[in-house]
Backbone as a chain_set.jsonl record, in Angstrom:
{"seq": "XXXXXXXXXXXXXXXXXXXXXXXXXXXXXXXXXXXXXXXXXXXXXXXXXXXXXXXXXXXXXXXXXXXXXXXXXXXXXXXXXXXXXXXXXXXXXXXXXXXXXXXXXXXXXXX", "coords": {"N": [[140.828, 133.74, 137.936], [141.057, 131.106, 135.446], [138.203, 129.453, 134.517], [137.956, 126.567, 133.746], [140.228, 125.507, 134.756], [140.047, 124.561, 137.115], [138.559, 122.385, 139.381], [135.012, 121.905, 140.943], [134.604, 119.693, 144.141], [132.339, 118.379, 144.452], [131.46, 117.879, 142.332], [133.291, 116.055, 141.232], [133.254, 114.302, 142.524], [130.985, 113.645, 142.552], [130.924, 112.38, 140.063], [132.466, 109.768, 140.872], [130.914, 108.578, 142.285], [128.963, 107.588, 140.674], [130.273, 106.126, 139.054], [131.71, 106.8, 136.824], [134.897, 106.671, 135.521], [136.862, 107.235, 133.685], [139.441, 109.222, 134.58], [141.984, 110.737, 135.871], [143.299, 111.211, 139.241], [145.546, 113.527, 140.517], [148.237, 113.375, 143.153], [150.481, 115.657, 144.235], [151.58, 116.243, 146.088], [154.844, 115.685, 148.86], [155.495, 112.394, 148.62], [155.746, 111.02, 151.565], [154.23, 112.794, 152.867], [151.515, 111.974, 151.595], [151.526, 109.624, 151.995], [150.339, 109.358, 154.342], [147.296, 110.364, 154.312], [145.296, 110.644, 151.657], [143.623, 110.992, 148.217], [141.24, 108.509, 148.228], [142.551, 106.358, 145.679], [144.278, 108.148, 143.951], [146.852, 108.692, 142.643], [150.333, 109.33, 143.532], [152.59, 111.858, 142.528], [155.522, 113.388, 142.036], [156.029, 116.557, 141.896], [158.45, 117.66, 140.33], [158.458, 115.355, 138.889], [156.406, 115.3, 137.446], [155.665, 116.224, 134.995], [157.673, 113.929, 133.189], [156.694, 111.694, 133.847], [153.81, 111.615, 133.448], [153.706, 112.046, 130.824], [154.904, 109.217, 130.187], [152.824, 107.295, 131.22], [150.333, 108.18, 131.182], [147.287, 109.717, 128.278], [147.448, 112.164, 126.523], [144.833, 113.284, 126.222], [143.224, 112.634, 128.4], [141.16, 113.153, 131.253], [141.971, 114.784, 133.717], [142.848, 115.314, 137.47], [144.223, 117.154, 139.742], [145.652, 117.672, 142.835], [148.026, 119.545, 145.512], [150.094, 120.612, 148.037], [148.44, 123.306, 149.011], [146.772, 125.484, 146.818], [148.306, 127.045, 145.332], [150.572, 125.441, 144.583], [149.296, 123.155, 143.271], [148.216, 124.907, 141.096], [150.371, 125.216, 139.477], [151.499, 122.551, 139.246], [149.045, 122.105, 137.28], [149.539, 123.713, 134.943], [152.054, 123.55, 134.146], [151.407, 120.45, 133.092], [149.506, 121.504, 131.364], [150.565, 122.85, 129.589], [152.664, 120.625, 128.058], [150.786, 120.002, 127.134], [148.376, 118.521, 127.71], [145.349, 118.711, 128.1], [143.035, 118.24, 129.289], [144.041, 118.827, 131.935], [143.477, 119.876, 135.45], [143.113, 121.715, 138.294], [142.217, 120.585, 141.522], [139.668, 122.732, 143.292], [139.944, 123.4, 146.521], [141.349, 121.2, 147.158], [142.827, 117.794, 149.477], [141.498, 118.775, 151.624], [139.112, 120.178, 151.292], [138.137, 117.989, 149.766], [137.952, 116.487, 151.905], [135.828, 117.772, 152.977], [133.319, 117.171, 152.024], [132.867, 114.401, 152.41], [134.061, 112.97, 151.047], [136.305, 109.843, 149.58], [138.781, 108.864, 151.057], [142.134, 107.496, 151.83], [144.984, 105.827, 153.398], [147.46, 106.313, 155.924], [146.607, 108.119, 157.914], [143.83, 108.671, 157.289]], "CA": [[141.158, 132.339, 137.79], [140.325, 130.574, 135.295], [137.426, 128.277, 135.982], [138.093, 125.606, 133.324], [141.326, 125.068, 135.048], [139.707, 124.503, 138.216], [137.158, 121.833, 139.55], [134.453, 121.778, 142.588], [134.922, 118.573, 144.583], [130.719, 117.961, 144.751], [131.435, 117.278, 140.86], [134.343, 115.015, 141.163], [132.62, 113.227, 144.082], [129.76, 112.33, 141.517], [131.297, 111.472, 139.15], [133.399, 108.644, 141.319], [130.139, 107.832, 142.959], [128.037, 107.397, 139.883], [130.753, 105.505, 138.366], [132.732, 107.722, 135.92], [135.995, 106.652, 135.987], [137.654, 107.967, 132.881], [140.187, 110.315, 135.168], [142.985, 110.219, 136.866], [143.592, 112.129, 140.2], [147.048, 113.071, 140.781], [148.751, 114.251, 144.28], [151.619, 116.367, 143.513], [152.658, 116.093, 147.588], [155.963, 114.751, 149.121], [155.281, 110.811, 149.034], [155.757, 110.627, 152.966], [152.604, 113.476, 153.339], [150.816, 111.554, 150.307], [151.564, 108.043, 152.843], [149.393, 109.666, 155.914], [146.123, 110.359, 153.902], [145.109, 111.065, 150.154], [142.103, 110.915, 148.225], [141.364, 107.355, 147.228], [142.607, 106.208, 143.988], [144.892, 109.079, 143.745], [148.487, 108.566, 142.687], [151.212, 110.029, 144.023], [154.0, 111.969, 141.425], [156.563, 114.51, 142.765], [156.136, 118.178, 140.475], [159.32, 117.644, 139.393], [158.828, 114.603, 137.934], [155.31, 115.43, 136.836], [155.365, 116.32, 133.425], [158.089, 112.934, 132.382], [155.396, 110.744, 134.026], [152.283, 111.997, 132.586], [153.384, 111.791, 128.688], [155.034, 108.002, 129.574], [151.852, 106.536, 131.209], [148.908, 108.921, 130.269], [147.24, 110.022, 127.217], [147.018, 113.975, 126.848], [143.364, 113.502, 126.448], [142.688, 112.427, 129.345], [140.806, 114.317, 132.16], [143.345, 114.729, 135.09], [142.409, 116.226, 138.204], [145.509, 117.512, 140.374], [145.752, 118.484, 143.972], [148.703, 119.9, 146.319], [149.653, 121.214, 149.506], [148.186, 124.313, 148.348], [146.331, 125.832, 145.63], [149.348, 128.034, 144.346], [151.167, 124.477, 144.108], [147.983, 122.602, 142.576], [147.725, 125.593, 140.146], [151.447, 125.08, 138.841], [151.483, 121.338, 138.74], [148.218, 122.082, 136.279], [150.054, 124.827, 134.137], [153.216, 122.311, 133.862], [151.147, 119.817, 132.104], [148.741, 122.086, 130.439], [151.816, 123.174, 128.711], [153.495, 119.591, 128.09], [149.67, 119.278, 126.2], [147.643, 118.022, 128.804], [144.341, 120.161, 128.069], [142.419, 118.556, 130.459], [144.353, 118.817, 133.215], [142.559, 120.451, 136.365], [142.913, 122.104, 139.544], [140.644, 120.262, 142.261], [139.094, 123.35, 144.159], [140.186, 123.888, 147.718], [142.315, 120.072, 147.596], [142.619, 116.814, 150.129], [140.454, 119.331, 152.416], [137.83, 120.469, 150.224], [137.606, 116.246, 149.502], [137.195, 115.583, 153.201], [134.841, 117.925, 153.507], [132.225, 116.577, 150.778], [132.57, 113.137, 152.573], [135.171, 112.071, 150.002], [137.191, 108.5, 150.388], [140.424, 108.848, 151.517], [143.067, 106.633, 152.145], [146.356, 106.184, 154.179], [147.573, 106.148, 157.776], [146.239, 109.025, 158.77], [142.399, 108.708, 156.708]], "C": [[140.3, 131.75, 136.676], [139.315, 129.143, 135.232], [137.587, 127.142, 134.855], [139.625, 124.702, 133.476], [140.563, 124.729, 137.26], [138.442, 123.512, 138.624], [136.908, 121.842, 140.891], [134.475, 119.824, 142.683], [133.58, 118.187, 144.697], [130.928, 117.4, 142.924], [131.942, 116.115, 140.334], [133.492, 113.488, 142.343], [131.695, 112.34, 143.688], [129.99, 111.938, 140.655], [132.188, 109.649, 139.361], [132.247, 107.804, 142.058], [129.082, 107.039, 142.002], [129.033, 106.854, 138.582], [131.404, 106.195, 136.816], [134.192, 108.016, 135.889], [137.169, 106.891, 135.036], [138.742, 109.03, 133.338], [140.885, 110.053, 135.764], [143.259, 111.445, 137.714], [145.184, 112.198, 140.764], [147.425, 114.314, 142.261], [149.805, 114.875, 144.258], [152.127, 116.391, 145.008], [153.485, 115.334, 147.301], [154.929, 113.143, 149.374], [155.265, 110.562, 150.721], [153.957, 111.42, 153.368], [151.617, 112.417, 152.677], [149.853, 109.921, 150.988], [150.227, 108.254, 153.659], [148.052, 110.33, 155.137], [145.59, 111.188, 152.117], [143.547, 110.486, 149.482], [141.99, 109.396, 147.292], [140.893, 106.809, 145.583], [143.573, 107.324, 143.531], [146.156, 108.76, 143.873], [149.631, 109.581, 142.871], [152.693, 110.533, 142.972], [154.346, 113.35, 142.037], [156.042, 116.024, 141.692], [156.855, 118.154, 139.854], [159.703, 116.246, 138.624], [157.208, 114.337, 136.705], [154.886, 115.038, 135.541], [156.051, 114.822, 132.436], [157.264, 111.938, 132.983], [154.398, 110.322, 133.658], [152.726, 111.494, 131.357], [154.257, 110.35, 129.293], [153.443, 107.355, 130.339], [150.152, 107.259, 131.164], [148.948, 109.441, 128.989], [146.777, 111.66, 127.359], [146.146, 114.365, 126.733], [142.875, 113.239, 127.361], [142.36, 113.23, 130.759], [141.859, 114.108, 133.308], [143.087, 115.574, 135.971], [143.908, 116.382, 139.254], [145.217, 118.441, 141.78], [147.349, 118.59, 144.546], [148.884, 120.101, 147.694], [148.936, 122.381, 149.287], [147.67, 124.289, 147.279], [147.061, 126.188, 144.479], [150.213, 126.289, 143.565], [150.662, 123.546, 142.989], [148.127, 123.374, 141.196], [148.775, 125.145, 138.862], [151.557, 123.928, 138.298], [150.43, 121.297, 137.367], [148.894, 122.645, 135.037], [151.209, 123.99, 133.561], [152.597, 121.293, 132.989], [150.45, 120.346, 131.242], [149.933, 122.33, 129.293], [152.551, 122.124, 128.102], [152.06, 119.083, 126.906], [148.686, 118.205, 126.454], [146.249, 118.611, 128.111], [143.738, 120.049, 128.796], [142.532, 118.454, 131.59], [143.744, 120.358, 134.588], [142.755, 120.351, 137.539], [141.875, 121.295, 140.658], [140.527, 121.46, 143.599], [139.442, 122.936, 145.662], [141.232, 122.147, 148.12], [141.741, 119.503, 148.197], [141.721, 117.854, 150.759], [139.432, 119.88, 152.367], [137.213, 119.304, 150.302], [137.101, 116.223, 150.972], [135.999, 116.307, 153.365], [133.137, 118.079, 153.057], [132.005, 115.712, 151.434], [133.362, 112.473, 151.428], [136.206, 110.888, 150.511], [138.217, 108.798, 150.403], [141.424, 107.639, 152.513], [144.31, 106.973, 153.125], [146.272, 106.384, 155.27], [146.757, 106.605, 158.59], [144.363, 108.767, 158.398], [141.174, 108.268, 157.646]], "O": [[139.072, 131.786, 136.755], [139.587, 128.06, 135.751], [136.939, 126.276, 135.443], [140.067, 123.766, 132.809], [141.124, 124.876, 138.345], [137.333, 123.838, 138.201], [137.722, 121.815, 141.815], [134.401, 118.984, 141.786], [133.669, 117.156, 145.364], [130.336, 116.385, 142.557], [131.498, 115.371, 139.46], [133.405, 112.285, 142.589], [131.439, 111.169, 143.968], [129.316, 111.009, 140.211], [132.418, 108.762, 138.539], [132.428, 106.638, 142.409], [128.452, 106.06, 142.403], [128.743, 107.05, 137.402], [131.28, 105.549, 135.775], [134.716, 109.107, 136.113], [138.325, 106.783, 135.444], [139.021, 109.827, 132.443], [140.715, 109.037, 136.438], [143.434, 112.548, 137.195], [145.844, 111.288, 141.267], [147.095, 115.491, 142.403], [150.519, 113.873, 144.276], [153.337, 116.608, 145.068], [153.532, 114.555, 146.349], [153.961, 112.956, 150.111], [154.515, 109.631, 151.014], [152.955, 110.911, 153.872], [150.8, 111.99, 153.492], [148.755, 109.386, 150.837], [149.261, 107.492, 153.637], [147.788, 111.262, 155.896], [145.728, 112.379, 151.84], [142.668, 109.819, 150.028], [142.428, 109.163, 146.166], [139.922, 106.782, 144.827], [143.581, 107.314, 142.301], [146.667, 108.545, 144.972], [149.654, 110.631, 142.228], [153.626, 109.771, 142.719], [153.55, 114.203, 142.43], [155.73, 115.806, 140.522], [156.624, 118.485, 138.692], [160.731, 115.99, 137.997], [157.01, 113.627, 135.719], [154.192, 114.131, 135.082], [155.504, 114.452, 131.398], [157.206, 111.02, 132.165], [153.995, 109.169, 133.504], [152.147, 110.539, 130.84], [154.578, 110.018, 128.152], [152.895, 106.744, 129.422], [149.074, 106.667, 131.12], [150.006, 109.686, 128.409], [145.96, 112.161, 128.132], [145.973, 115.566, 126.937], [141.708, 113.631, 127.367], [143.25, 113.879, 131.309], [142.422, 113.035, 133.527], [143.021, 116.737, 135.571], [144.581, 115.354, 139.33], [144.718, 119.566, 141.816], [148.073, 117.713, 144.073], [148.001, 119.827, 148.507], [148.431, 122.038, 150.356], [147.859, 123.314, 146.552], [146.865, 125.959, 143.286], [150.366, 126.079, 142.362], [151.333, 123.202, 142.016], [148.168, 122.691, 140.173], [148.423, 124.835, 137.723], [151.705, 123.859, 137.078], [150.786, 120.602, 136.416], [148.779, 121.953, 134.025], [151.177, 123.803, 132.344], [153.246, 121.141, 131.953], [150.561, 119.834, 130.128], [149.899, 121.824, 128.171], [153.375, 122.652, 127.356], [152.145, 118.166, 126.089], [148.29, 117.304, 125.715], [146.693, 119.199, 127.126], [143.4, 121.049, 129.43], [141.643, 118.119, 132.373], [143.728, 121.567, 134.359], [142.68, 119.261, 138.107], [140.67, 121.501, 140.509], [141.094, 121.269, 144.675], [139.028, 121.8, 145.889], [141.734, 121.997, 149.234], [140.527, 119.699, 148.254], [140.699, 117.736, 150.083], [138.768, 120.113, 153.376], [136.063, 119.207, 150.731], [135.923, 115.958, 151.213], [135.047, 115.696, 153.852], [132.191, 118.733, 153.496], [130.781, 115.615, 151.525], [133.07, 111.339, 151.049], [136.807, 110.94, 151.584], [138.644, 109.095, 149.288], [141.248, 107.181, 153.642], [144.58, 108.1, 153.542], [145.195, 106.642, 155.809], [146.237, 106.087, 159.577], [143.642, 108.692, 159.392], [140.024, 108.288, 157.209]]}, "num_chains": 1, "name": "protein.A"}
């Protein structure tokens, strides 16, 4: 794997705690899962509408961290924009359950 496609959630965690907000976190879940708990501040875009989302309201420089239900899903949603000319788009290491288990904020019904 490689690891510049991939971030640990103790990194992301300080950077949101120590005020570094240059990034956007994106949830690539169904919108109904996305409803019942997500990591706050994290917007919700389908996979398949991923990539025409990203290039109308982001800039392809911008850091982008991406979780899934899954890693394999996470990995793809990354690879989809890496390819569209993303560069720093990024895996977040183990996902929403990795986040909770840093102590990360999370939102939604379920949070």
């Amino acid at each position: 794997m490689n690891s510049d496609l991939v971030a640990d959630v103790h990194d992301l965690k300080f950077r949101l705690e120590w005020g570094q907000p240059a990034f956007t976190i994106i949830d690539v879940r169904d919108r109904h899962i996305y409803n019942h708990g997500h990591i706050t501040g994290a917007i919700q875009i389908p996979l398949d509408e991923l990539v025409k989302r990203a290039k109308l309201s982001l800039h392809t420089e911008r850091q982008i961290y991406i979780y899934g239900d899954n890693e394999a899903q996470a990995a793809h949603a990354v690879q989809k924009l890496r390819d569209a000319g993303f560069t720093y788009a990024t895996e977040i290491k183990g996902g929403l359950t990795a986040w909770k288990t840093v102590g990360g904020a999370t939102e939604g019904v379920a949070a």
